[in-house]
Rosetta silent file (secondary structure, phi, psi, omega in degrees, C-alpha in Angstrom):
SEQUENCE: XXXXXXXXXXXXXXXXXXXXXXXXXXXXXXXXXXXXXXXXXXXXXXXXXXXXXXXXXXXXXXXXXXXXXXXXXXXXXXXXXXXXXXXXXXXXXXXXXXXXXXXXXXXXXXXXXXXXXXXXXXXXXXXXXXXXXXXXXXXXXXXXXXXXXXXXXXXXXXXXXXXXXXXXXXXXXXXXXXXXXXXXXXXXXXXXXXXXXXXXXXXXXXXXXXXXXXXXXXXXXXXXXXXXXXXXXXXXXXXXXXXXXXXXXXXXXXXXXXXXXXXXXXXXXXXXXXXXXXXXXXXXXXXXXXXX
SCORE:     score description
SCORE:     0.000 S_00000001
   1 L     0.000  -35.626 -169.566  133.479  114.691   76.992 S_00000001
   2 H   -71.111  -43.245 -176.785  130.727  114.512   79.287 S_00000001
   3 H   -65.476  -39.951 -154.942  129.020  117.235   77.562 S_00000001
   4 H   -74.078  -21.498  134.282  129.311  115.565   74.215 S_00000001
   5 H     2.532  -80.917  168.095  128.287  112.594   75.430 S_00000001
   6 H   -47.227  -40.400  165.181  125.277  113.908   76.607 S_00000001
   7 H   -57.465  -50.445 -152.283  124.421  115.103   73.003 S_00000001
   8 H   -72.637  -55.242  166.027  125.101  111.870   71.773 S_00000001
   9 H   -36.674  -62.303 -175.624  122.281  110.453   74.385 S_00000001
  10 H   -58.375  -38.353  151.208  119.940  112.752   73.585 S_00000001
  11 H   -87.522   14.149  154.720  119.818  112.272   70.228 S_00000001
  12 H   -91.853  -51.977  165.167  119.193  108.747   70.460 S_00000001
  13 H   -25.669  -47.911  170.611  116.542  109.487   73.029 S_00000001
  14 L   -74.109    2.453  178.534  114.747  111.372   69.944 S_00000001
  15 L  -122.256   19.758 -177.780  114.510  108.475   67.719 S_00000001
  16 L  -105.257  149.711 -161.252  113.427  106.297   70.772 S_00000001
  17 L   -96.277  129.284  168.874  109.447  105.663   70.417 S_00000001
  18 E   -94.178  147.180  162.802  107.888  106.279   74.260 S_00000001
  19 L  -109.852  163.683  166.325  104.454  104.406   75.346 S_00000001
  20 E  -147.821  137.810 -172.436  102.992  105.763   78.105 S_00000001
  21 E  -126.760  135.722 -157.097  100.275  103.853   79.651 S_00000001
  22 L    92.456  111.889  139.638   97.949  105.847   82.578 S_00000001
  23 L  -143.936   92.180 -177.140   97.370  109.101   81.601 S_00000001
  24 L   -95.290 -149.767  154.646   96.510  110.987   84.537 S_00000001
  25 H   -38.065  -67.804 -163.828   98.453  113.897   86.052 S_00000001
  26 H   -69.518  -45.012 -143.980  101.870  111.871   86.222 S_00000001
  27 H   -64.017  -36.969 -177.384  101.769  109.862   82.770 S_00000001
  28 H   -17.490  -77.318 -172.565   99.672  112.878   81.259 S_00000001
  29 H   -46.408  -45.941  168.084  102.470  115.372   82.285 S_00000001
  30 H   -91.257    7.629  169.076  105.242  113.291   81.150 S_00000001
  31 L  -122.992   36.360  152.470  104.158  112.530   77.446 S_00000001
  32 L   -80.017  -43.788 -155.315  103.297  116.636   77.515 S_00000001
  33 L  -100.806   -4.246  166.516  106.557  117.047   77.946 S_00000001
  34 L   -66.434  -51.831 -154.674  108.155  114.083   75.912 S_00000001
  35 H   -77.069  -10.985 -175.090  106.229  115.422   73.080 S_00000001
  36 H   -66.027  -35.605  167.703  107.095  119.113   73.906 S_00000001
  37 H   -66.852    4.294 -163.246  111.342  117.813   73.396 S_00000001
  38 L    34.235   52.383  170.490  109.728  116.309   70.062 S_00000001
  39 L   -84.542  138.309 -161.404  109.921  112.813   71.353 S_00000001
  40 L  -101.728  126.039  179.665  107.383  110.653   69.204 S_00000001
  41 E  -117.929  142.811  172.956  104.720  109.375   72.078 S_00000001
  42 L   -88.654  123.822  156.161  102.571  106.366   72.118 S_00000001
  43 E  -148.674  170.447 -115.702   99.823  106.495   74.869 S_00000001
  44 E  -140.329   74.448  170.816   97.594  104.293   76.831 S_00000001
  45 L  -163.872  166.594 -144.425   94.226  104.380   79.166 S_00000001
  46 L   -88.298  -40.552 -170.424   91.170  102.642   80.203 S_00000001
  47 L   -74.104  117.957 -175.328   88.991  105.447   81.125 S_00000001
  48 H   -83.224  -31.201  146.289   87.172  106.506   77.136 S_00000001
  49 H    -8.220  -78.331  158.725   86.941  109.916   78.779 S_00000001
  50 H   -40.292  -42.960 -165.752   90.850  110.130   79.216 S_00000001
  51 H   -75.512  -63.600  168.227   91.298  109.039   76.197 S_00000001
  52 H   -53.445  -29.674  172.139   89.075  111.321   74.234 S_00000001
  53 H   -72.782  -32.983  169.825   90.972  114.586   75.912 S_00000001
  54 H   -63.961   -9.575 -174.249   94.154  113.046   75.159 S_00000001
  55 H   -86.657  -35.738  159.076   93.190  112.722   71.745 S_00000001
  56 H   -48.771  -38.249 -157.134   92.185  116.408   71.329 S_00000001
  57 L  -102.513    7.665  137.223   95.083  117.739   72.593 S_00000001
  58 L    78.420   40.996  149.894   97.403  116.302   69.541 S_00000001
  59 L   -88.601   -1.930 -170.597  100.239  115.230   72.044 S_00000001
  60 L  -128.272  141.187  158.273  100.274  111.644   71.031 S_00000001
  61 L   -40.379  -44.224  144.535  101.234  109.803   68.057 S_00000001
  62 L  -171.281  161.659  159.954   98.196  107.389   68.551 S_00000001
  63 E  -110.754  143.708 -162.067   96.382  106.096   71.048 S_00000001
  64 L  -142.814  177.272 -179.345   96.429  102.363   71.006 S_00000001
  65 L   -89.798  164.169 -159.063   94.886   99.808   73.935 S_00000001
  66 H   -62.481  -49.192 -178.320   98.029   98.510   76.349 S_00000001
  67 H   -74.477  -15.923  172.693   99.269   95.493   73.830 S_00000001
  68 H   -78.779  -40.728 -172.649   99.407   96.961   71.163 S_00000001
  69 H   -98.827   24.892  168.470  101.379   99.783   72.495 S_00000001
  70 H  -101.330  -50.586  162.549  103.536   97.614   73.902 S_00000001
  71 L   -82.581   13.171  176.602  104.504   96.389   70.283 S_00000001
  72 L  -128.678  -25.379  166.655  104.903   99.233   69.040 S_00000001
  73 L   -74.797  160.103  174.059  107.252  101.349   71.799 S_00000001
  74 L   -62.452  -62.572 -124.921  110.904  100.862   72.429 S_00000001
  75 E  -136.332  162.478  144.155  110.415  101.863   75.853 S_00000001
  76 E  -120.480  125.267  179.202  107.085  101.957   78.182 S_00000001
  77 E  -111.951  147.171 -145.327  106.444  103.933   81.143 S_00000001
  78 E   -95.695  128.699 -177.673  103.950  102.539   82.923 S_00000001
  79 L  -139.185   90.504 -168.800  101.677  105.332   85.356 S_00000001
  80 L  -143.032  177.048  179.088   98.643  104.038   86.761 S_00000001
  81 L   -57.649  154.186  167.675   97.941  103.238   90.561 S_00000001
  82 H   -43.112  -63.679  160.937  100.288  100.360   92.004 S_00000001
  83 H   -23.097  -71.418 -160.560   97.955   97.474   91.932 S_00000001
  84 H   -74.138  -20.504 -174.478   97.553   98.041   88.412 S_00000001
  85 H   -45.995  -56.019 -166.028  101.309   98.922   87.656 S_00000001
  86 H   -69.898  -49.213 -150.881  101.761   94.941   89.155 S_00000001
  87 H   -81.782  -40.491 -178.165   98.945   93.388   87.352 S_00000001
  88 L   -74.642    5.258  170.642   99.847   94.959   83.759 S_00000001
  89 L  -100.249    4.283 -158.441  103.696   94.221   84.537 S_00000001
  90 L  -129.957 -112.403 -130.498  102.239   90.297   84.847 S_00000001
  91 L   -59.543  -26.696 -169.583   99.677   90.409   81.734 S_00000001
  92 L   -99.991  141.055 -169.681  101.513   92.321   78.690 S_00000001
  93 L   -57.574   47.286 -169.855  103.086   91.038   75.861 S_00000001
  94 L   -66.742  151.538  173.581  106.768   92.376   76.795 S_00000001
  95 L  -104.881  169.123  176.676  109.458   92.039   74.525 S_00000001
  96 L   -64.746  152.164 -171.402  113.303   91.475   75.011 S_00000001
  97 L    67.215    7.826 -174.218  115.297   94.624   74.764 S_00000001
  98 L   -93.043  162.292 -173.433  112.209   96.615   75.528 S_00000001
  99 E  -133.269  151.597 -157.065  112.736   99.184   78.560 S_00000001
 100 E  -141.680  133.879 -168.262  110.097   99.308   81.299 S_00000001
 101 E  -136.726  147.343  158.635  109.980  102.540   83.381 S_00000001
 102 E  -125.631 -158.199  155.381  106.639  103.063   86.078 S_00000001
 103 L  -158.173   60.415 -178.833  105.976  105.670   88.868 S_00000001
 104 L   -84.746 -177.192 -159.086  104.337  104.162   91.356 S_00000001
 105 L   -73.334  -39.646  171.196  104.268  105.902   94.562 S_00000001
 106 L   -97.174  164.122 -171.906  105.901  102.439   96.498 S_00000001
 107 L  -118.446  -39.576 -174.912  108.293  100.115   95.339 S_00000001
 108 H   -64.704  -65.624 -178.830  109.203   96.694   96.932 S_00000001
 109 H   -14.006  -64.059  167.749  106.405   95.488   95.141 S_00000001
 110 H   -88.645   -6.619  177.775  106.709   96.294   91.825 S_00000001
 111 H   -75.598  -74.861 -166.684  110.717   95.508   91.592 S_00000001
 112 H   -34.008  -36.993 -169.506  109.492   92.236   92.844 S_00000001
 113 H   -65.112  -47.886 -155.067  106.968   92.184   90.025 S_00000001
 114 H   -91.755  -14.168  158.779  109.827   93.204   87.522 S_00000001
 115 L   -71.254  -20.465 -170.703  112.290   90.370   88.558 S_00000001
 116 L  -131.876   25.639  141.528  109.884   87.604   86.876 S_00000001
 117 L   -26.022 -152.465 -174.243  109.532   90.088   83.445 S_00000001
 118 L  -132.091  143.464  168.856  110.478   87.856   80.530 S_00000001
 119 L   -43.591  151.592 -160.878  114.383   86.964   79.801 S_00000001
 120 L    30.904    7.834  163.117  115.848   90.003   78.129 S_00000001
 121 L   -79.704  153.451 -161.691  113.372   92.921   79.076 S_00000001
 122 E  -125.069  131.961 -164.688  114.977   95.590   80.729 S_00000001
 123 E  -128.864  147.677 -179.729  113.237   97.316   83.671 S_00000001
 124 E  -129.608  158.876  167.936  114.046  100.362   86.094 S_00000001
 125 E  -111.956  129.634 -175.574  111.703  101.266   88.770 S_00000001
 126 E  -121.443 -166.045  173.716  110.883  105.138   89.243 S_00000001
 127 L  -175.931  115.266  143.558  108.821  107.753   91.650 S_00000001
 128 L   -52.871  116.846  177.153  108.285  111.202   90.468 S_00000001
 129 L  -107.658   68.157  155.606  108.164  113.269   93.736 S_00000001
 130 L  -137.926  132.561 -172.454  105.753  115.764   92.156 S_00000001
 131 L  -164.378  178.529 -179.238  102.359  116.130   92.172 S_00000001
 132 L  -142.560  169.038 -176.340   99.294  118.024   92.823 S_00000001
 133 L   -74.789  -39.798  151.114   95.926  117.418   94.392 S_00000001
 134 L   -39.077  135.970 -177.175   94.275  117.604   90.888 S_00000001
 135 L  -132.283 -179.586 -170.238   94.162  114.419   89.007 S_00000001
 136 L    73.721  155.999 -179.548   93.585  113.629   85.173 S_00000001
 137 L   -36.047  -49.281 -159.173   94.718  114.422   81.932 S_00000001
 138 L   -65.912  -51.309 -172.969   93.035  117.963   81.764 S_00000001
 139 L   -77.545  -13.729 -169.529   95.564  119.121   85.225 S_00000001
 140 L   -48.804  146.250 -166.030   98.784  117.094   83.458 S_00000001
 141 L  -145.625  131.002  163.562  101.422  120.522   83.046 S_00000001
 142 L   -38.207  -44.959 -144.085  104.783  119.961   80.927 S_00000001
 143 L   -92.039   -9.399 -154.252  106.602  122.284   83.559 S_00000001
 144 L   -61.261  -25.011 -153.982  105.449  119.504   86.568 S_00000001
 145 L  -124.402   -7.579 -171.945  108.345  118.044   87.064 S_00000001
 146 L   -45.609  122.374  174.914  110.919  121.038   86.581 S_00000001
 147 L    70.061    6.944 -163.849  113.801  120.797   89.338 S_00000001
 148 L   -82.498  165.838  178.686  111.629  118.025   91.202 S_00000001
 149 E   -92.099  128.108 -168.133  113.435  114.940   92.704 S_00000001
 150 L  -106.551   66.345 -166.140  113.122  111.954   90.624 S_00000001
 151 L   -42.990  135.714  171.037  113.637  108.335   92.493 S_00000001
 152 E  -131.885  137.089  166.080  115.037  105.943   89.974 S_00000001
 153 E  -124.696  128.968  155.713  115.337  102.149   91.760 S_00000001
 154 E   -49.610  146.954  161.123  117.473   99.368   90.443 S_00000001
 155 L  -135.681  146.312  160.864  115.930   95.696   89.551 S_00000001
 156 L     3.258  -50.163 -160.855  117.514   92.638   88.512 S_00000001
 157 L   -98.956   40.272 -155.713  116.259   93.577   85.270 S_00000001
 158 L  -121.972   55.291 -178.781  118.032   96.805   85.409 S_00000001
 159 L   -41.903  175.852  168.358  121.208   97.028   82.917 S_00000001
 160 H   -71.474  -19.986  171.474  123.791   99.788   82.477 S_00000001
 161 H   -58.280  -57.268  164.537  121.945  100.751   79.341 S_00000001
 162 H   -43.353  -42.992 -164.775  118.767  100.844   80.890 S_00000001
 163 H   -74.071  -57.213 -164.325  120.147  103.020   83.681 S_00000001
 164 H   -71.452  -56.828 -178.398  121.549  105.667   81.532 S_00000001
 165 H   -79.635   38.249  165.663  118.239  105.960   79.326 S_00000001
 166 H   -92.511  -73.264 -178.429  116.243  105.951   82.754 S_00000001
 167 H   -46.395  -40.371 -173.238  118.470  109.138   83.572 S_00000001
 168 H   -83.924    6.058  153.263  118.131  110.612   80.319 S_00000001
 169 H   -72.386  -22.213 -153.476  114.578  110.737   80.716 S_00000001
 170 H  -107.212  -96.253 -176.952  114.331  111.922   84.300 S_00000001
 171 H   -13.410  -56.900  158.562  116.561  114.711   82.592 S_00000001
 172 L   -55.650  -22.943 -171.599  114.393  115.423   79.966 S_00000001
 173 L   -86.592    4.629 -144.841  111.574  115.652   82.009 S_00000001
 174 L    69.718  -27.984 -163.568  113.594  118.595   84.261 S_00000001
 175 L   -64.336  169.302  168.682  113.704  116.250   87.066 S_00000001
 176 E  -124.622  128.127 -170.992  116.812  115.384   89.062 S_00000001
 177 L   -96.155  124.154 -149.180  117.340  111.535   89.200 S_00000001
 178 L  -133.193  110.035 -174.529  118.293  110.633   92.350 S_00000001
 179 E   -94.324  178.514 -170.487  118.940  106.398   92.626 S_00000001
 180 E  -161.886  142.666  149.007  117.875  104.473   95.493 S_00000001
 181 L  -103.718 -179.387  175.952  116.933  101.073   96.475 S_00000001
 182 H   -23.595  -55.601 -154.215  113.406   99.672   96.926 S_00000001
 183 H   -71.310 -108.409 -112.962  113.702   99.296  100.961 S_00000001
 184 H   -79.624   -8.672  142.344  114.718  102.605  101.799 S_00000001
 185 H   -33.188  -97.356 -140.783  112.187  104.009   99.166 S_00000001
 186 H   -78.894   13.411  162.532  109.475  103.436  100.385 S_00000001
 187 H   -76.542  -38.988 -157.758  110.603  103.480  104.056 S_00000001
 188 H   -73.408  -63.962  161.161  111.651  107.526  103.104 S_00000001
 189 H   -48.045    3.931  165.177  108.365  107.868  101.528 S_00000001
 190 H   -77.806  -81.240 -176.608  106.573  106.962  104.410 S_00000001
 191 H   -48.938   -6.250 -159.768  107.814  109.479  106.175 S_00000001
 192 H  -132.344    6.511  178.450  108.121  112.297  103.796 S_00000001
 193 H  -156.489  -33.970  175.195  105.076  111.818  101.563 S_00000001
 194 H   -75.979  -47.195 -167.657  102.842  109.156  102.978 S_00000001
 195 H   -70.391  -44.515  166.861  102.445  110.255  106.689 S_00000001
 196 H   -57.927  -37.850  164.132  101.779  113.882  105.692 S_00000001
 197 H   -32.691  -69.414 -169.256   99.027  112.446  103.476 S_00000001
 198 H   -92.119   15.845  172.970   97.750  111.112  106.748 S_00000001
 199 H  -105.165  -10.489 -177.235   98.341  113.682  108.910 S_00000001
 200 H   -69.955  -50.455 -164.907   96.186  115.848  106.458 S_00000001
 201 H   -91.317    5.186 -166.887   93.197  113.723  106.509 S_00000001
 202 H   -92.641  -74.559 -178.727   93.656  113.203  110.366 S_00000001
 203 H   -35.016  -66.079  152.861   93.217  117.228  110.587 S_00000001
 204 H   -35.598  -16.159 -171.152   90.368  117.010  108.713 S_00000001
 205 H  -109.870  -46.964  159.729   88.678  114.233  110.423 S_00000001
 206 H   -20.936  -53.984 -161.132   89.512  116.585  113.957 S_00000001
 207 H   -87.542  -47.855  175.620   87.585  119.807  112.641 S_00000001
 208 H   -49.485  -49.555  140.240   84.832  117.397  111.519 S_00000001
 209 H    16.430  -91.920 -152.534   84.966  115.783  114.722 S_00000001
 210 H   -54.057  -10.034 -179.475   84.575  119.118  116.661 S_00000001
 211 L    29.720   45.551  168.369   80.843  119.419  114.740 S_00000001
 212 L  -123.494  119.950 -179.354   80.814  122.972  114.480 S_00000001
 213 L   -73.141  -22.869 -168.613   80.408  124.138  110.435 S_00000001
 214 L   -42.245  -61.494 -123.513   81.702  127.685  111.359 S_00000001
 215 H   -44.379  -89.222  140.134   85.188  126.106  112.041 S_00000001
 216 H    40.926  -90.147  156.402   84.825  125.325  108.306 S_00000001
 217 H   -37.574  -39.354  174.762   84.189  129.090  107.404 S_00000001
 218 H  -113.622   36.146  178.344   86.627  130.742  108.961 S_00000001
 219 L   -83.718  122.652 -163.689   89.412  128.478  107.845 S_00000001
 220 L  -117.401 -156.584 -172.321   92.558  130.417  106.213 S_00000001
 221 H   -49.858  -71.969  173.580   95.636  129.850  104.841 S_00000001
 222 H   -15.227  -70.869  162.926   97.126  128.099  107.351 S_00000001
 223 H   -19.248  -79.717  161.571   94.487  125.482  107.466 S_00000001
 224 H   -28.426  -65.288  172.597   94.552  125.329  103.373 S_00000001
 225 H   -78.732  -13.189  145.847   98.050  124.465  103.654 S_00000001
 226 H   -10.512  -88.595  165.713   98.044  121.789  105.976 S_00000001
 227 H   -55.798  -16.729 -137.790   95.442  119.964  104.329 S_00000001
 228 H   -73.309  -52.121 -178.825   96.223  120.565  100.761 S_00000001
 229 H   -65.685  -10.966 -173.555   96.996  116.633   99.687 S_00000001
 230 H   -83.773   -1.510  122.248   93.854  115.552  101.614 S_00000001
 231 H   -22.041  -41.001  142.448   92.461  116.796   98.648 S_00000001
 232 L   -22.682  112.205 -162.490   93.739  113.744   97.114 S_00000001
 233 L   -47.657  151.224 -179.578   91.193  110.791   95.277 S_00000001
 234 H   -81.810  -41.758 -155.019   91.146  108.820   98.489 S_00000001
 235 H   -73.296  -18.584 -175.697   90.642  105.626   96.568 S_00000001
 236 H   -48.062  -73.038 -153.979   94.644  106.571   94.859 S_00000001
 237 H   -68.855  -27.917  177.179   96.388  107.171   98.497 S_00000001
 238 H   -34.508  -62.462 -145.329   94.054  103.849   99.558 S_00000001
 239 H   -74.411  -71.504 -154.195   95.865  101.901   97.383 S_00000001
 240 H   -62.076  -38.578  161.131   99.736  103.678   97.777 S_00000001
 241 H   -56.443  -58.748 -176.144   98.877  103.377  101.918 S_00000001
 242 H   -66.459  -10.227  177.100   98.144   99.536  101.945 S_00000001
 243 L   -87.834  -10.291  157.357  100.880   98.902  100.069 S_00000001
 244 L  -140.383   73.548 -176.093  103.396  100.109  102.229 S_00000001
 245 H   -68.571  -44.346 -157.674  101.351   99.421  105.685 S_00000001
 246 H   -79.794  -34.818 -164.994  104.464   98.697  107.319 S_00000001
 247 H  -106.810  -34.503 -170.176  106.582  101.514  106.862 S_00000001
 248 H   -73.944  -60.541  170.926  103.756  103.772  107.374 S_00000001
 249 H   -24.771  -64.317 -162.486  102.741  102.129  110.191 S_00000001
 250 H   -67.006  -57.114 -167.927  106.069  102.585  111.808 S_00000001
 251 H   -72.004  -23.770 -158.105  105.947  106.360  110.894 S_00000001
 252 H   -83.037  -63.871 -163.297  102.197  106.776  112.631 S_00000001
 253 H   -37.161  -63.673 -173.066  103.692  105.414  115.607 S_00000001
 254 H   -64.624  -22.168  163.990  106.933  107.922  116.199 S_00000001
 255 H   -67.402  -13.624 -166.089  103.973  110.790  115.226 S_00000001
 256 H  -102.039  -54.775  178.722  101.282  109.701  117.827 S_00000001
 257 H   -54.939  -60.670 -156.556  104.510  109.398  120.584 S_00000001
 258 H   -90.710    4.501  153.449  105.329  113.028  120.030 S_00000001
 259 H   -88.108   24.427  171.407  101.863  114.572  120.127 S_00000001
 260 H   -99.299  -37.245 -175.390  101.235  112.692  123.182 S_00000001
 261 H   -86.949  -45.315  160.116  104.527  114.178  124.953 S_00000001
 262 L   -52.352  -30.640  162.216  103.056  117.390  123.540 S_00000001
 263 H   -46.516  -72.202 -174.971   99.866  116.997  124.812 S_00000001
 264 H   -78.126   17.203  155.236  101.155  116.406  128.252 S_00000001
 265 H   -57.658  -83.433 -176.040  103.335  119.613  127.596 S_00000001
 266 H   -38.750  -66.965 -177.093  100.295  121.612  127.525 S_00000001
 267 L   -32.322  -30.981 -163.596   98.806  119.652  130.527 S_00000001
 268 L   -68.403  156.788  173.537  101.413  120.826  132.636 S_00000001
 269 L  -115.982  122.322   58.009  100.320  124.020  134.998 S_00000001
 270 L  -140.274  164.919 -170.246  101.418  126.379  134.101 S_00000001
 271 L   -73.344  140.479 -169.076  101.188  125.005  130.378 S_00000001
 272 L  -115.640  135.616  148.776  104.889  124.514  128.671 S_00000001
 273 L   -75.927  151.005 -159.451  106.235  124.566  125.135 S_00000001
 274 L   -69.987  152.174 -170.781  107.674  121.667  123.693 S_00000001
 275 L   -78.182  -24.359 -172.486  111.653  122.657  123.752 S_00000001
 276 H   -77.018   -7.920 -153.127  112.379  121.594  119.770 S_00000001
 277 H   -93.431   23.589  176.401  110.114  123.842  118.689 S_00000001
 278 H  -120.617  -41.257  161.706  112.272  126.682  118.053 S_00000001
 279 H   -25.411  -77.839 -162.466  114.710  123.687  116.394 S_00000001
 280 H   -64.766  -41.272  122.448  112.321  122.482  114.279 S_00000001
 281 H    72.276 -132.469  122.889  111.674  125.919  113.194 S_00000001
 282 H   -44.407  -33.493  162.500  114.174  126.824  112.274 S_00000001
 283 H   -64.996  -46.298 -156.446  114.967  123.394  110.363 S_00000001
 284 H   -81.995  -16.192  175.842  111.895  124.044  108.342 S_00000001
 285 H   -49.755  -44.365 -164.126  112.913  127.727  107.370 S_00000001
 286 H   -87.475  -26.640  173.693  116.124  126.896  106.155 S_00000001
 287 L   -28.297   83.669  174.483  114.234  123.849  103.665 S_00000001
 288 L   -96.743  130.544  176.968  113.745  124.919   99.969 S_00000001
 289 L   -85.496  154.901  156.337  111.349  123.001   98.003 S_00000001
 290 L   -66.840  162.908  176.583  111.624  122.887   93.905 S_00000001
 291 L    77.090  155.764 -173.328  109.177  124.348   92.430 S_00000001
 292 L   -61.203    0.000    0.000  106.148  127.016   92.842 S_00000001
């Protein structure tokens, strides 16, 4: 039953019209991969650059400016930085029965934002956890989201209908939809996507520090992977760090106490290793990520 079900979803899901508005690496990537299921996509962005490659690459239906493509999809996902996610959840013409999907990186925010929607619009809040250090249309990849974990957060505005074509999207994409609410979003995401962020650019800001360019030269893999998100437009991660300052914050702290107990590890004579470290390890050994 479940499978047929499923069938039944799915082919309503092909006669449902997607907007997508933001199309960088996330929205890019998902209305590659709408239109790759031969879902008919609508899309959306500010930048005439963006615009002209999406328009080359004959994945969209039209490109239309945000109200307009608001009146003409069922459903909109909205993928731009969080600030704007809030101010275009405020300013556009939504309609009732319309379904409102984003992916910003935080949460509390926009669910707040999505509680004073208009009477009948129906809104889920989401967070792709895939990405790359590449931004823009030109890196957006169909395959981006294959096996990846896909936060879906309830809102007010969040019906059972809505929920199940949230999921069947997250599905369609490859993803695995995983619900949550807002708080312990973006408290998880501090720790598991934000903090590395800043432990990246912290490393980087060390070797610069130390004001020798060899370091620089003879930097290998190791190094490379460390760092790899600090790669990351700064002005992006600005915005997705102040917005969850608190939780971050929080996360800096318990990271500063243990390289401080390490630190005075070292200090000791004769110099000691920290005792987790064959734990931790071992924890990270046994971890498998999705994906390449």
């Amino acid at each position: 039953m479940g499978a047929r079900l499923l069938s039944v979803r799915v082919v309503a899901m092909e006669n449902f019209r997607w907007g997508v508005i933001g199309l960088g690496l996330i929205g890019g990537s998902i209305a590659r991969r709408l239109a790759q299921q031969g879902i008919p996509v609508l899309g959306a962005d500010r930048d005439p650059a963006t615009r002209t490659e999406a328009q080359a690459s004959g994945v969209f239906e039209a490109l239309l400016d945000p109200p307009a493509l608001v009146a003409a999809a069922d459903g909109v996902i909205l993928a731009t930085p969080v600030g704007v996610i809030e101010e275009l959840l405020e300013a556009l013409p939504w309609r009732p029965g319309q379904l409102i999907l984003d992916t910003g990186s935080t949460k509390r925010r926009i669910v707040a934002a999505m509680a004073r929607l208009p009477e009948g619009v129906r809104a889920v809040g989401g967070h792709p956890m895939a990405g790359r250090e590449r931004s823009g249309f030109l890196a957006s990849d169909p395959e981006l989201f294959l096996g990846k974990p896909f936060i879906l957060v309830p809102t007010s505005r969040t019906t059972p209908e809505a929920a199940v074509q949230a999921e069947e999207l997250v599905t369609l994409l490859g993803a695995r939809p995983i619900w949550m609410e807002a708080e312990i979003h973006d408290r998880r995401v501090a720790w598991v996507s934000h903090l590395p962020y800043m432990t990246a650019m912290a490393l980087m800001a060390a070797v610069e520090a130390a004001g020798d360019p060899a370091m620089w030269e003879i930097a290998a893999s190791g190094f490379r992977d460390a760092t790899r998100v600090a790669a990351s437009d700064p002005r992006m991660m600005g915005e997705v760090v102040r917005s969850n300052a608190d939780e971050l914050g929080a996360a800096l702290e318990a990271l500063c106490q243990i390289l401080l107990r390490w630190r005075e590890d070292l200090r000791a004579s004769p110099p000691v290793l920290p005792l987790e470290w064959e734990h931790l390890s071992a924890r990270r050994r046994a971890l498998r990520f999705p994906g390449p």
